[in-house]
C-alpha positions in Angstrom: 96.0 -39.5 -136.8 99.3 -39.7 -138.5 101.5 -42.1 -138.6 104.5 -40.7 -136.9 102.3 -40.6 -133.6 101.1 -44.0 -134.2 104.8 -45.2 -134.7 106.3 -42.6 -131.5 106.5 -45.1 -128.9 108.7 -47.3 -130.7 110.6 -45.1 -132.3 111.4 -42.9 -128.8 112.8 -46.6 -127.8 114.8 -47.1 -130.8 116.0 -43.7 -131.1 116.8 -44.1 -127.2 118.7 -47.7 -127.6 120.7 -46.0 -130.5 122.1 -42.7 -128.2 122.7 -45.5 -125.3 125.2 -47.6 -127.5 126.7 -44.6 -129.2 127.4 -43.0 -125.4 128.6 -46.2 -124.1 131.1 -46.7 -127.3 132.2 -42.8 -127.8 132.4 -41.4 -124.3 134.3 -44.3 -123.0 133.9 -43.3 -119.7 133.8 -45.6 -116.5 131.0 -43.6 -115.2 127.7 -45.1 -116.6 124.9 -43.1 -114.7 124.6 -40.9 -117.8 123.6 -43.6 -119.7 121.2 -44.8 -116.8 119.6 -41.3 -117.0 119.4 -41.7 -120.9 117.9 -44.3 -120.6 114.8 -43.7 -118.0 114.5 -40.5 -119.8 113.6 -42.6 -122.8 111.1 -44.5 -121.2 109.4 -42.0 -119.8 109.1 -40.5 -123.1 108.0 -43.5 -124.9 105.6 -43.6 -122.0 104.1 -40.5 -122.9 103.8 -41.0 -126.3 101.4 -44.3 -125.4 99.5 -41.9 -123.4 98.5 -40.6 -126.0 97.1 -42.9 -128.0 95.1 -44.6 -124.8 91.6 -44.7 -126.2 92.0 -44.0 -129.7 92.7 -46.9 -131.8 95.9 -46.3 -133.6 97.5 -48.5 -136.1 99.7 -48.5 -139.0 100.9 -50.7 -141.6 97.7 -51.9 -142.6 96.8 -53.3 -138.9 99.7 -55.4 -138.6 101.0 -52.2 -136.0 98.1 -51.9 -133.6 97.5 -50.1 -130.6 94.0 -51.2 -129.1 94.2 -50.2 -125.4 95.5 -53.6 -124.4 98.5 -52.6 -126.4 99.0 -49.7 -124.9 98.5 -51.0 -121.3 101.0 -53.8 -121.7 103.5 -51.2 -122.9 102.8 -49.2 -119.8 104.0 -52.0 -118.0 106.9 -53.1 -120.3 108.1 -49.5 -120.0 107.7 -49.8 -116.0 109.4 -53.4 -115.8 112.3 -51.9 -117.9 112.6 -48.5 -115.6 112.8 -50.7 -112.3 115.9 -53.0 -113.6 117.7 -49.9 -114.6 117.5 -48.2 -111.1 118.3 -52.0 -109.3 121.1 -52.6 -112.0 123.0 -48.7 -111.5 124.8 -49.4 -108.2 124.3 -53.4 -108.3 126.6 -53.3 -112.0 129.6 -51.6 -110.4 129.2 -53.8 -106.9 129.6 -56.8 -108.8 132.0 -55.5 -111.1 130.2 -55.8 -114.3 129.6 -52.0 -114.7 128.9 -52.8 -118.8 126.9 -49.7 -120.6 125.4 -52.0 -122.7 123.1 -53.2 -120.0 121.2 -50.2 -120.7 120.8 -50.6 -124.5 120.1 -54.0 -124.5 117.5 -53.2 -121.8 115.8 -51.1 -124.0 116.2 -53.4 -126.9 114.5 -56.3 -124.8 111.6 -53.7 -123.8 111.3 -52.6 -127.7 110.5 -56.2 -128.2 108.1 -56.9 -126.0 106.1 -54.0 -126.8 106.2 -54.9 -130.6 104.7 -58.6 -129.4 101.4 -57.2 -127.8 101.2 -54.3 -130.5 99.7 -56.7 -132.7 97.2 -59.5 -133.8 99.1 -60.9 -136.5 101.0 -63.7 -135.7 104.3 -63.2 -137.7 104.9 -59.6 -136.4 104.6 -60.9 -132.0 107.2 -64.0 -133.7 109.3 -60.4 -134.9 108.8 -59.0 -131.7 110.1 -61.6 -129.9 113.4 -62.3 -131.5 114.4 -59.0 -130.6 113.3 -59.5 -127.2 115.5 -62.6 -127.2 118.4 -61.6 -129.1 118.9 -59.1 -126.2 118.1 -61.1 -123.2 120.4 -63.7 -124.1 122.9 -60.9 -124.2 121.6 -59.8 -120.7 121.7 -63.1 -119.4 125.5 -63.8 -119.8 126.3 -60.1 -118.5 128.5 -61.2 -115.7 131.5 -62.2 -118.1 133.6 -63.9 -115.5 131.0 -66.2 -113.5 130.5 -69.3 -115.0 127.4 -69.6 -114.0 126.2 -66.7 -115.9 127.8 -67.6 -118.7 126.2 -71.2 -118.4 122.8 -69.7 -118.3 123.2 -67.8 -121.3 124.4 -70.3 -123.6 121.4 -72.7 -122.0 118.7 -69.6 -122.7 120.4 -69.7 -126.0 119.7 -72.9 -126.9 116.9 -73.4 -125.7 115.5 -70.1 -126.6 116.3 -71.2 -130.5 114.3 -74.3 -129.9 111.0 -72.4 -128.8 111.7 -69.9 -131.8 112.0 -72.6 -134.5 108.6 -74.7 -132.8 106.9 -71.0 -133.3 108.7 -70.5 -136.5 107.1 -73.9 -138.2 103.9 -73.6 -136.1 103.9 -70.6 -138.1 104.4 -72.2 -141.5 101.7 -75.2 -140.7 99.3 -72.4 -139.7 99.1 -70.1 -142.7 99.5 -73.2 -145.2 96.4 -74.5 -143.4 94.7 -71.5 -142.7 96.2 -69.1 -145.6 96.0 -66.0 -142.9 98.0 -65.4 -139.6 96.1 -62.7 -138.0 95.0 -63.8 -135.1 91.4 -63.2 -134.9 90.7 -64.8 -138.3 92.3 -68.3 -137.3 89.6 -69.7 -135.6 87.2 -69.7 -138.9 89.9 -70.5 -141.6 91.3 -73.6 -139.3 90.2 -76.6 -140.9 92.7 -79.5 -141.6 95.2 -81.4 -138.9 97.6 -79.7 -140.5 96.6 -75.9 -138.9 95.7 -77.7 -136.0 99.3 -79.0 -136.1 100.7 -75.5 -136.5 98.4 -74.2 -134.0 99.7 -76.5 -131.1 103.3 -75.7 -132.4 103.0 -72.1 -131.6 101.0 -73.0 -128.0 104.3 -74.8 -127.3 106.5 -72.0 -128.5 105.2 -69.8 -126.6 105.4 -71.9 -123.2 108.8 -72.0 -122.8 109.2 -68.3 -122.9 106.9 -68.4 -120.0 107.7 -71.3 -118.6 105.0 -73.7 -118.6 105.4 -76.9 -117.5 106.7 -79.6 -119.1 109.1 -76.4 -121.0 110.3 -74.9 -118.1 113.5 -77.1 -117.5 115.4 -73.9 -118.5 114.1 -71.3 -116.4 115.5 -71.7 -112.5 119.3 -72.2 -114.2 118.6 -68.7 -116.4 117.1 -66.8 -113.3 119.8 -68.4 -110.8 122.8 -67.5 -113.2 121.5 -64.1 -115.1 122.7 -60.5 -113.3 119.9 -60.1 -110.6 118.2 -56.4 -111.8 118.1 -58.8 -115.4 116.4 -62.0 -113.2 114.1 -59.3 -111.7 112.9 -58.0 -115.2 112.9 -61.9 -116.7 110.4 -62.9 -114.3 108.1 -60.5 -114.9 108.3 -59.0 -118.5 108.2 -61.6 -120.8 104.9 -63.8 -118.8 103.5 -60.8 -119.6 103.8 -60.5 -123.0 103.7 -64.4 -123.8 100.1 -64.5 -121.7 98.5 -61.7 -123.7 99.8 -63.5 -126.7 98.4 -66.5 -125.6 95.3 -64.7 -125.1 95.2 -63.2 -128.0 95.2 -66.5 -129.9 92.9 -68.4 -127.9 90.0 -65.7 -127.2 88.4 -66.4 -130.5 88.0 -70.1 -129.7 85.5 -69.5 -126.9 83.0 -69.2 -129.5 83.6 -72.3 -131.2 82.9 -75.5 -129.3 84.9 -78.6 -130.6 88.0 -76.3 -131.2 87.3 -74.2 -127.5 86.9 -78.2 -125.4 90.2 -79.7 -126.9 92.1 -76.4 -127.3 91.0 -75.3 -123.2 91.2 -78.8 -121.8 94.5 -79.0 -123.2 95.7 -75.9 -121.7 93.6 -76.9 -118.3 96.1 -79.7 -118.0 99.1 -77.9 -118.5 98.0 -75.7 -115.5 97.5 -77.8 -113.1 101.1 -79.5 -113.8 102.8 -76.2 -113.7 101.0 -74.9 -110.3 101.7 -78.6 -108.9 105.4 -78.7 -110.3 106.2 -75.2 -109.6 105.5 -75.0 -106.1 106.6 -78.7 -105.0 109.9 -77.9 -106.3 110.2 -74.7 -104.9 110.0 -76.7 -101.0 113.0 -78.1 -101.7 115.1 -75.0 -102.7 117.2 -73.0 -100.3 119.2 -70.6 -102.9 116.4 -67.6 -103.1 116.5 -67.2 -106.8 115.8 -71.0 -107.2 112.7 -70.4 -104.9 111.6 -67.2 -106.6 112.3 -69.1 -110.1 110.2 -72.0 -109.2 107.5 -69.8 -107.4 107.7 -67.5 -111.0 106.9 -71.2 -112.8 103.8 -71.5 -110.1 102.5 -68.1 -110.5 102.1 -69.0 -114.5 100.5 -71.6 -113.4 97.7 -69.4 -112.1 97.7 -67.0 -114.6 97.2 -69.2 -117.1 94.1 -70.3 -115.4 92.5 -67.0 -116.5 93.8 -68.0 -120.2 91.6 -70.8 -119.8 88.4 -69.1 -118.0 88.6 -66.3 -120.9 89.1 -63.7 -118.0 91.5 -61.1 -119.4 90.5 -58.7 -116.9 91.7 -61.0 -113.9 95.0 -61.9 -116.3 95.7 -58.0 -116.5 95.3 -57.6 -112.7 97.0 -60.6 -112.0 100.2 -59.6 -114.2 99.9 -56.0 -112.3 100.1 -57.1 -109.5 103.2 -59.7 -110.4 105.4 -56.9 -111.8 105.6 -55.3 -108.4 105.8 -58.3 -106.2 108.6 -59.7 -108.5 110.5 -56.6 -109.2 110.2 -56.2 -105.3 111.7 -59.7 -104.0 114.6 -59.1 -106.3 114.8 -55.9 -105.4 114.8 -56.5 -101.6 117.7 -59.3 -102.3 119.9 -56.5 -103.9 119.2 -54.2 -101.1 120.2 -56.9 -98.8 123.4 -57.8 -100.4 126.1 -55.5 -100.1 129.7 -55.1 -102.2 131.3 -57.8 -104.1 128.5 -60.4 -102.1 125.0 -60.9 -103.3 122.1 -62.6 -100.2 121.8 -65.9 -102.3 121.4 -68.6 -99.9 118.8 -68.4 -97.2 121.5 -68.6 -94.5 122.7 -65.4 -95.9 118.9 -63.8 -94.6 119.7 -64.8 -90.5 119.0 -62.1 -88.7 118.6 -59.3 -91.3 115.0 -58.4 -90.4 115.7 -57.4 -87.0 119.2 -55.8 -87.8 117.4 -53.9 -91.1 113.8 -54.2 -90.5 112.4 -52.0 -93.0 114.1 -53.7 -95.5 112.9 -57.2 -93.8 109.6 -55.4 -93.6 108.8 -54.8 -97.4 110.4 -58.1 -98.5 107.9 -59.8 -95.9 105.3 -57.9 -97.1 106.1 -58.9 -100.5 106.4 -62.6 -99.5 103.0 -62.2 -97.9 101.2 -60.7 -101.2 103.2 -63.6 -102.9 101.2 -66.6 -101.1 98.0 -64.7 -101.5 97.3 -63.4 -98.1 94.6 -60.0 -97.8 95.0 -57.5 -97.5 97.4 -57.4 -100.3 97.2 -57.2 -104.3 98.3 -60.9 -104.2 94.6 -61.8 -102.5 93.0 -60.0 -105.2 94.9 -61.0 -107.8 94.1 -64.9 -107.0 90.6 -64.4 -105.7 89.4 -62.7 -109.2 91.4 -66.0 -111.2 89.9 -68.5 -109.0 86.7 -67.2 -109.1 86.6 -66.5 -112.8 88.0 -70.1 -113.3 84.6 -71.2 -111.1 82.2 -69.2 -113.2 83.3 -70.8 -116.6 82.5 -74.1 -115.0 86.7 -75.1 -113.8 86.3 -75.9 -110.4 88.8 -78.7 -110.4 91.1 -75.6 -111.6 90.5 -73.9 -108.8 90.5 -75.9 -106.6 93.9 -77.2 -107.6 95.1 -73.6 -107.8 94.1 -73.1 -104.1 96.0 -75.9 -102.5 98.9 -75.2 -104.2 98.4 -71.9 -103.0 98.5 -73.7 -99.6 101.5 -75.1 -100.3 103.5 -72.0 -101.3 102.4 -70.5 -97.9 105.5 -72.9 -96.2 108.3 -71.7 -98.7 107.1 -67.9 -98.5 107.0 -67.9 -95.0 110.1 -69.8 -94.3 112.0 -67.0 -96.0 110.3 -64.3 -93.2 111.4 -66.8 -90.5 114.9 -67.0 -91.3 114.8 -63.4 -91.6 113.3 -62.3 -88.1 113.4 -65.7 -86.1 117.5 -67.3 -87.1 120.7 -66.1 -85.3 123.4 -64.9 -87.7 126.5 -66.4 -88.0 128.4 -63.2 -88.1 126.6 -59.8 -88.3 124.9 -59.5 -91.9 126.5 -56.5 -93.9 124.1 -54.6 -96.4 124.3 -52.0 -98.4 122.4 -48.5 -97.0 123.7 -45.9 -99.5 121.6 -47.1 -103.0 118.9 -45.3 -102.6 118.0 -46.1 -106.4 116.9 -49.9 -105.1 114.9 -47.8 -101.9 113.2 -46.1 -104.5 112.2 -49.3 -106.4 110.7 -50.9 -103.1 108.7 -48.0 -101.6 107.0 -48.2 -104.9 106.8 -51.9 -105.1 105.5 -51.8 -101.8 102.7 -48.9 -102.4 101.5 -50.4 -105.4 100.9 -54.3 -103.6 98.8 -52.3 -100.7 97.1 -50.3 -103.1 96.0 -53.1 -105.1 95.1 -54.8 -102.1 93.2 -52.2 -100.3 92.2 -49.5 -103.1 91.9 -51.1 -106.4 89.4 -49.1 -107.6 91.3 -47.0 -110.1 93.4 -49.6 -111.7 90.8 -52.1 -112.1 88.9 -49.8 -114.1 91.2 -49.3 -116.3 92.4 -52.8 -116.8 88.8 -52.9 -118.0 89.0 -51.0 -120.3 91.9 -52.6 -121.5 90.5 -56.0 -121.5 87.5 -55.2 -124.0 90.1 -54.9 -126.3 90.0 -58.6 -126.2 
């Protein structure tokens, strides 16, 4: 296999970023739906490209570029969370009078990034990866120049973003001066001294604010509340993924030892029972729906992180399936049910819609639904195979822990569907029924949660093929 096929994904999103920005500063027009259409067209290109490789075992560089099927399913899903926020963000930009052209490079950037993370085992090239995930996201988060709030949540990712970068940064540094290797699979065996160790809980941390573990999510609910909502709806998908297979890429070799695996595991155990606990108590109190979706995003690590610690990366790979179409959807269904120069932010703003609209009302319930974990949706699924790998490995406080917050979510979810069908309005809600872009996004979002509900078949045997990459 040659190396320009190995190295086509990437460089389709490179060479795609690069047309975007030269468009957007050349053409200088106020019409950015060419750029939009650049854009997808990239994607699906770099899509391709991966589908290629599925099953072969590409790699360049000497390894540290690998594509193992894992890889290339991650980047399937990269490529998808990156296609959905461009069709939510083309009529949603000019709305809210932010119609920037760099939305489209930077998403691309942010997607180029991501990709690079999973496309590997060794450690420095995910830490490469991810700075030019987050040298773009803070970009995206701050997009919506005039609205302090968005610019308040950029400079806060910022910050905060450096912090998690320098813990991985000197993780990093403790880990190969301890270890004297930084591929992943190879840690396990070389880790000796307190000081790897040291570097080794360093990175864990690193990586748990960019998914937003408990206690290093303080962050998150500001970013998702203040960030352009198609850029919200990619953040709370995107980047869990990424940071989970990471994770579990790191970790998966310590099953097989047992000191390391019982402190490393019990460690992690305890992290995800105060994220489940924290993320869905704070969500109750919440009536601004990006705060609830950002607290319910901190839950749903919560979960998945449960497979992390039950070594199930099938159930992880369903699980963060499933999530890109029920998060991508809520978001989604609050752009459709916004209209011009307003955005549905408060849960007052719902009142009424689901009888006025109820199609709309309809798949965002549905979503809402899959969200809490009720069959016959992907959601069910997605928590039954987590739970019920967490009870095989011998975790049934985690489980058990996991369901009753699971309980708990069920009032929040639901309160969102009552508002919706059950309040009176105010004054007659106003939404938007000519962006048929944002349709789009939720007739898929809602196919794929019933599908994965009702017929996984298909998909779960691919995910297992993915996960024996592991």
């Amino acid at each position: 296999m040659t190396g320009g096929t190995v190295l086509a994904p990437l460089a389709a999103l490179v060479i795609g970023t690069i047309l975007v920005l030269l468009a957007e500063a050349f053409l200088q027009s106020e019409n950015k739906t060419p750029l939009a259409v650049i854009s997808l067209a990239t994607l699906v290109i770099a899509g391709i490209f991966a589908g290629l490789l599925w099953g072969r075992g590409a790699q360049a560089f000497g390894g540290l570029l690998r594509w193992d099927d894992a890889a290339l399913f991650l980047a399937f899903l990269f490529l998808a969370a990156g296609a959905f926020a461009i069709l939510l963000g083309m009529r949603f930009l000019i709305q809210q009078e932010m119609n920037h052209g760099e939305f489209y490079g930077l998403m691309l950037l942010a997607v180029t990034g991501l990709v690079i993370m999973t496309a590997t085992v060794n450690l420095l090239v995910v830490f490469l990866g991810l700075e030019v995930f987050s040298v773009s996201s803070y970009a995206l988060a701050g997009l919506k120049r005039r609205d302090e709030r968005s610019v308040e949540s950029a400079i806060k990712y910022f910050l905060i973003g450096s912090f998690a970068g320098a813990f991985i940064v000197f993780g990093l540094a403790l880990l190969y001066g301890g270890a004297r290797t930084l591929d992943a699979p190879a840690l396990p065996a070389a880790i000796s001294s307190s000081l790897a160790l040291a570097g080794l809980a360093l990175v864990i941390c690193g990586l748990a604010f960019k998914i937003a573990l408990v206690p290093f999510h303080m962050v998150q609910p500001d970013v998702y509340e203040g960030a352009p909502t198609p850029v919200t709806a990619f953040f709370v998908v995107a980047p869990k993924a990424a940071g989970f297979v990471v994770l579990l890429r790191l970790l998966i070799p310590y099953a097989q030892d047992g000191l390391k695996k019982e402190a490393v595991f019990s460690f992690l155990a305890g992290i995800a029972v105060a994220t489940m606990i924290l993320g869905n108590f704070a969500a109750l109190r919440q009536r601004n729906l990006k705060r609830i979706l950002a607290y319910s995003s901190i839950a749903q690590a919560g979960y998945m992180l449960i497979a992390v610690v039950a070594g199930d990366p099938s159930g992880l790979l369903f699980y963060l399936t499933n999530y890109l179409f029920l998060g991508i959807g809520a978001f989604g269904a609050m752009i459709a049910l916004g209209g011009p120069g307003r955005e549905a932010l408060d849960l007052d703003d719902l009142a009424g819609v689901g009888r006025r609209y109820p199609w709309i009302g309809g798949i965002f319930a549905v979503i809402l639904v899959s969200l809490a974990g009720f069959p016959p949706t992907g959601g069910f699924l997605a928590k039954f195979y987590v739970f019920s790998a967490a009870v095989r490995a011998g975790h049934l406080i985690l489980a058990l822990v996991g369901v009753l917050t699971s309980l708990v979510s069920v009032y929040y979810y639901l309160r969102i569907v009552v508002v919706m069908f059950m309040k009176e309005p105010d004054q007659e809600p106003a939404v938007d029924t000519e962006n048929p872009a944002v349709y789009l996004v939720l007739l898929i979002c809602l196919y794929a949660v019933l599908q994965l509900g009702l017929f996984p078949g298909n998909i779960v045997t691919l995910i297992r093929q993915a996960a024996a990459s592991f």
